[in-house]
N, C-alpha and C positions, 0 to 999 in steps of 0.2 A: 700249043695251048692244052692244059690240062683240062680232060672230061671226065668225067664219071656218069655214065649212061644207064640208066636201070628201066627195065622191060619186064614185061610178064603180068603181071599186075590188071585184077579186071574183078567181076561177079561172078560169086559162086556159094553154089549151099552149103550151108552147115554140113558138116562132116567131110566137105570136098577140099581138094587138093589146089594146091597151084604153086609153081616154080619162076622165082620170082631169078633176072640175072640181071647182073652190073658189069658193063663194057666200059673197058679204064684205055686211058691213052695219054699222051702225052709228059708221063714219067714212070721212071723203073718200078712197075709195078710188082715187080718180086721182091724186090724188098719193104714192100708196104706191108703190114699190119689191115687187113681188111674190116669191116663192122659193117653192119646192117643195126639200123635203128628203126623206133615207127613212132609216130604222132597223132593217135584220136582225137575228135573234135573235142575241148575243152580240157585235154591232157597235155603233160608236159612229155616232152620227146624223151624215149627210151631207149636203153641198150635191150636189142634182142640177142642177137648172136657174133661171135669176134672171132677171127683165124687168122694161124701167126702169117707171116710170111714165106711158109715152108708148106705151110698144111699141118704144121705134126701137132699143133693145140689149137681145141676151142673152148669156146664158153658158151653160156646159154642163161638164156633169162630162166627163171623157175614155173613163170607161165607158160615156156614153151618148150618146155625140155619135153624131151621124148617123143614129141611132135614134128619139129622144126629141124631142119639138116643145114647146116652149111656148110660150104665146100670152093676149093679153087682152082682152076687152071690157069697157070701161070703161062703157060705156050700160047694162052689164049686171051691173056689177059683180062678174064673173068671169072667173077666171083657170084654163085648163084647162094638161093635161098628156097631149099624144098621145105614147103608146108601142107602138111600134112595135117586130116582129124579137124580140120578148121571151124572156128568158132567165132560168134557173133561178136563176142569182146577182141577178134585180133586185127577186126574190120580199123582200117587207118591208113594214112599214107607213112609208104616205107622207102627208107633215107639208106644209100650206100655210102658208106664211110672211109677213106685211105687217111693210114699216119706211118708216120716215121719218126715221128717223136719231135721234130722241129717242123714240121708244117704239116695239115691235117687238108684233105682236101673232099669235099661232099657236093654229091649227088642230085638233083633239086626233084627227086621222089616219082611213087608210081601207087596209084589207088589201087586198094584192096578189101574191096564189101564182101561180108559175108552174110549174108542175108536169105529167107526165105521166101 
């Protein structure tokens, strides 16, 4: 059975950190396309950050460029999300995303308040 598992996820202050991971199973995750998406109350779900299958490209929403890391172990078949400088606006639940182009397979999320 396919999982996509995402951990890490909790309270912390403005300016604080946290290292968000997605534990995948049950299909060839190296050849997946990985994403990290996130969903604030009243907002429509976004792309934050996308890494190839290899590692060698990513992408980055504009809100969290230079903040935000993402990165993959394939030996490990996870995909984390370093946040970084965090801010009251990135408070939301955040969604792990797998594709391959004919089937996309997702995460069911992990809370992320940034709050004082």
């Amino acid at each position: 059975q396919v999982q996509l598992v995402e951990s890490g996820g909790g309270l912390v202050q403005p300016g604080g950190s946290l290292r968000l991971s997605c534990a995948a199973s049950g299909f060839m995750f190296s050849w997946y396309t990985m994403s990290w998406y996130r969903q604030a109350p009243g907002k429509e779900r976004e792309l934050v950050a996308v890494i190839s299958s290899v590692g060698g490209s990513t992408n980055y929403a504009d809100s969290v460029k230079g903040r935000f890391t993402i990165s993959r172990d394939n030996a490990k078949n996870t995909v984390y999300l370093q946040m970084n400088s965090l801010k009251p606006e990135d408070t939301a639940v955040y969604y792990c995303k797998a594709d391959r182009g004919r089937v996309d397979y997702w995460g069911q999320g992990t809370q992320v308040t940034v709050s004082s």
